[in-house]
C-alpha positions as CSV (number, residue, x, y, z in Angstrom):
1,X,59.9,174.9,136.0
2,X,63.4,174.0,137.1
3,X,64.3,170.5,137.8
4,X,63.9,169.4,141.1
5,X,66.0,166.2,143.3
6,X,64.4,164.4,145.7
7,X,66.2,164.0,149.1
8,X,65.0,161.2,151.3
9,X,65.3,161.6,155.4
10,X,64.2,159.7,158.0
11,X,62.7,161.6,161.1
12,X,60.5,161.0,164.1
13,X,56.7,161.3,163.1
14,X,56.5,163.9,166.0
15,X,59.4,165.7,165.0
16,X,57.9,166.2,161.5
17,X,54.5,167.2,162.8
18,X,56.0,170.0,165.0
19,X,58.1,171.5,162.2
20,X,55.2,171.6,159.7
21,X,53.3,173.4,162.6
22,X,56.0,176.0,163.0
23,X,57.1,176.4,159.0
24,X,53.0,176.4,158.7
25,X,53.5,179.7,160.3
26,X,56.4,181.3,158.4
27,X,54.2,180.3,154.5
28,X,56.7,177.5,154.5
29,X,56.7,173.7,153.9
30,X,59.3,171.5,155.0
31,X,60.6,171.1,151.8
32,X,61.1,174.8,151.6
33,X,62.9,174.9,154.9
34,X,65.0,172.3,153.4
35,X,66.0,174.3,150.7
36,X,66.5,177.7,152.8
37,X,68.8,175.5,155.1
38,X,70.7,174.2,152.2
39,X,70.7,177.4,150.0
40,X,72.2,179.0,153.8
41,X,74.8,176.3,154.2
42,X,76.3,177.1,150.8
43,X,76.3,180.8,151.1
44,X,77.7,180.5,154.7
45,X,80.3,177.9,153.6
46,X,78.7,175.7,156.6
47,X,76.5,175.1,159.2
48,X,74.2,178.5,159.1
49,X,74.4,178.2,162.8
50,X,76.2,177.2,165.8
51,X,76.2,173.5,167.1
52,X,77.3,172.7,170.4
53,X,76.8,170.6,173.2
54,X,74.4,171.9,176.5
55,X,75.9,172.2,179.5
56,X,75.0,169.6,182.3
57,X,72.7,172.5,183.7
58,X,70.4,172.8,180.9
59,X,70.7,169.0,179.7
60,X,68.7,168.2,183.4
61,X,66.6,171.4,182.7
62,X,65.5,169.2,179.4
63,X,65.3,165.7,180.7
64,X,62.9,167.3,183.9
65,X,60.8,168.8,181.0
66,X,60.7,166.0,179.2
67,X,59.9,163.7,182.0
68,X,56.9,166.8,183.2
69,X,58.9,167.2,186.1
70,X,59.6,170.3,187.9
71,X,57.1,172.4,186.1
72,X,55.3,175.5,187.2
73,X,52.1,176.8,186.4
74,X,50.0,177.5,185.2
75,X,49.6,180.8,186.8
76,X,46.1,182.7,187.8
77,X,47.8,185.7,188.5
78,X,50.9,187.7,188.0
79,X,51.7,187.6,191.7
80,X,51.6,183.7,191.7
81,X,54.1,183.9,188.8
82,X,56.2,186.2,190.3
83,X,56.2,184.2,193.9
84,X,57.5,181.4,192.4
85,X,59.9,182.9,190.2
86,X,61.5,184.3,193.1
87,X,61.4,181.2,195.0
């Protein structure tokens, strides 16, 4: 086996447990996303992916979801979705 370094970050417990539920999905651990992040970085010559700031819009969008405000639903029916969609 090759030899291996050890990277030590520090992240939210909750942050953890929701990215080892969705790398769960893919066959992946986080240390493998790790290394497919990294291994992307250098190939790409940077950030595999566009970083940039929300707009004012979508920043209240977020803090409203993350204060369970605003939300619809849950539906029983299509025409109950569809009523307040095009409220």
């Amino acid at each position: 086996m090759a030899k291996t370094s050890n990277i030590n970050v520090r992240i939210s417990p909750d942050t953890k447990s929701r990215a080892e539920e969705l790398f769960k999905h893919f066959g992946l651990t986080i240390s493998d996303a790790v290394t497919i992040f990294l291994n992307q970085s250098i190939i790409y010559g940077g950030i595999p992916f566009e970083i940039r700031l929300p707009n004012p819009e979508t920043l209240e969008v977020l803090d409203e979801v993350r204060d369970h405000k605003n939300l619809s639903g849950p539906f029983d029916s299509v025409e109950s979705l569809m009523k307040d969609l095009n409220e």
